[in-house]
TORKOL-4160 file (C-alpha; in steps of 0.2 Angstrom, whole numbers, padded with zeros to 4 digits, m for minus):
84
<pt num="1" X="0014" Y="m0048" Z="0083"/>
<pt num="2" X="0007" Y="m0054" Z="0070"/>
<pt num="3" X="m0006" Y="m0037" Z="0071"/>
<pt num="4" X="m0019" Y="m0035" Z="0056"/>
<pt num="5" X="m0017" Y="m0023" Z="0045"/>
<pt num="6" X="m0028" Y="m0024" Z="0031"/>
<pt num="7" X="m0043" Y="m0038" Z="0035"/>
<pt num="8" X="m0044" Y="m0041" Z="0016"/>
<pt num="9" X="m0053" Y="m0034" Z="0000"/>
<pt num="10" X="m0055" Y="m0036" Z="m0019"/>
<pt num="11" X="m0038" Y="m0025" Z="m0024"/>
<pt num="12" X="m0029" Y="m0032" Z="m0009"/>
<pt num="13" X="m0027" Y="m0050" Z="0002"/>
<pt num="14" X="m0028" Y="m0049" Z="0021"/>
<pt num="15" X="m0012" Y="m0043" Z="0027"/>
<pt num="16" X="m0002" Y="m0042" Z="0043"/>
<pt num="17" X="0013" Y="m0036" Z="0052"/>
<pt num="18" X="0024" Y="m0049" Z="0058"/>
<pt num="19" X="0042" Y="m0047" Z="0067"/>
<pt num="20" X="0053" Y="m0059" Z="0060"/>
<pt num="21" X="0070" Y="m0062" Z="0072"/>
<pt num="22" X="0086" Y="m0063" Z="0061"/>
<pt num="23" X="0104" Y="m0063" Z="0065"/>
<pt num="24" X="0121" Y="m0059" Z="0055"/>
<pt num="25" X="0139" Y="m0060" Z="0057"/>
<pt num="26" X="0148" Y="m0045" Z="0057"/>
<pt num="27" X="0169" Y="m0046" Z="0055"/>
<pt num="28" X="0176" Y="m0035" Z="0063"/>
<pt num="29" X="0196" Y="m0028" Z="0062"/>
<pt num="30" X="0204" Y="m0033" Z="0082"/>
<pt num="31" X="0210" Y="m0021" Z="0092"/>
<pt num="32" X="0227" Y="m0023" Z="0091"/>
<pt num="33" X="0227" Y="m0022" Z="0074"/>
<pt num="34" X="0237" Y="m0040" Z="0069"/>
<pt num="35" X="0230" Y="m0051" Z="0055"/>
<pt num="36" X="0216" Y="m0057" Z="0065"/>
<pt num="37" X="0198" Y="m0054" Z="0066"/>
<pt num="38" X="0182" Y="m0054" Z="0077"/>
<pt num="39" X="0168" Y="m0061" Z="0072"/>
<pt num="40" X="0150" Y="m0052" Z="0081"/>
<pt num="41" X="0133" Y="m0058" Z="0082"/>
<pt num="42" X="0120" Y="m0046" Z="0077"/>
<pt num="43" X="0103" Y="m0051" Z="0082"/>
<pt num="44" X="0089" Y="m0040" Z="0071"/>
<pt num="45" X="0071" Y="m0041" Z="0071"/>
<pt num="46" X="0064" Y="m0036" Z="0052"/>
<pt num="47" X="0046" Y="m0030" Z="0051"/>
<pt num="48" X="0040" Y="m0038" Z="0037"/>
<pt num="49" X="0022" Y="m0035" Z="0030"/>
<pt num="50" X="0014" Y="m0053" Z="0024"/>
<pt num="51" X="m0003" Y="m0062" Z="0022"/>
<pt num="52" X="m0006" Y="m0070" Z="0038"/>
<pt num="53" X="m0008" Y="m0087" Z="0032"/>
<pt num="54" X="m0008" Y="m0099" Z="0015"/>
<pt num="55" X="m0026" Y="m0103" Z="0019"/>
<pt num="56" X="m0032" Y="m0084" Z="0019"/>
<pt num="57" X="m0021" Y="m0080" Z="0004"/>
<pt num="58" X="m0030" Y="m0096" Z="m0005"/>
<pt num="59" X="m0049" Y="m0090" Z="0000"/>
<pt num="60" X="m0043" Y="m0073" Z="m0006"/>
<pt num="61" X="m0038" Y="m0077" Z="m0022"/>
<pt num="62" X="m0056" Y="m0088" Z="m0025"/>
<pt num="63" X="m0065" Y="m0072" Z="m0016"/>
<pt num="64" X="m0058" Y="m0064" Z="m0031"/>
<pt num="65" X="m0061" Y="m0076" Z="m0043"/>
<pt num="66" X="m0042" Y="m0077" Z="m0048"/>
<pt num="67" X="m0037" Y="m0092" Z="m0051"/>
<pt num="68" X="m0027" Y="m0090" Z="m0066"/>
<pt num="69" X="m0014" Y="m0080" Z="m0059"/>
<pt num="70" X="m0016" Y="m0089" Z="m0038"/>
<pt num="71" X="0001" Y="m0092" Z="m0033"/>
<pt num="72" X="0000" Y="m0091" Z="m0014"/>
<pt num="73" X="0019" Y="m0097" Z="m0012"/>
<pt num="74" X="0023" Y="m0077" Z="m0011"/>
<pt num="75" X="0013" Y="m0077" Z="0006"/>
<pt num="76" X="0026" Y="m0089" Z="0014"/>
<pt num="77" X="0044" Y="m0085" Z="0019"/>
<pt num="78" X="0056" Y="m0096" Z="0014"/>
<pt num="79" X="0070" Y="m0105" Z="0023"/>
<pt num="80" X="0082" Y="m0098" Z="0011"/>
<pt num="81" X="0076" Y="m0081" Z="0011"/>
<pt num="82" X="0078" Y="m0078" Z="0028"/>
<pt num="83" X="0095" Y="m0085" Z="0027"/>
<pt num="84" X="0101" Y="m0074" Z="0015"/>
């Protein structure tokens, strides 16, 4: 990963599939049933689908002669996203 999926066209930017590694916690009720809790670390890989890069989105949208609408900030994951 990243693997092509679409090299690129008018209608569509290049895109790939990239796996991106997250983790969560998970609280969890302990065993004995008191007032305490377990917290568990679940790691998780999301498959996202994504342009391959800010440069490629950029040459795409002048391919396409959209430079009205060009906001290539979509094509990047942000920090916050991913935390969320």
């Amino acid at each position: 990963y990243p693997r092509e999926l679409h090299p690129g066209g008018f209608s569509l930017p290049p895109m790939v599939e990239d796996l991106i590694p997250i983790a969560t916690t998970i609280t969890s009720a302990a065993a004995d049933n008191d007032s305490q809790s377990e917290d568990e670390i679940l790691q998780k890989d999301l498959l996202l689908v994504r342009p391959p890069d800010m440069e490629s989105l950029w040459e795409w949208y002048a391919y396409t002669k959209r430079q009205t609408d060009s906001d290539p900030s979509w094509g990047r994951i942000w920090p916050t996203a991913l935390s969320l």
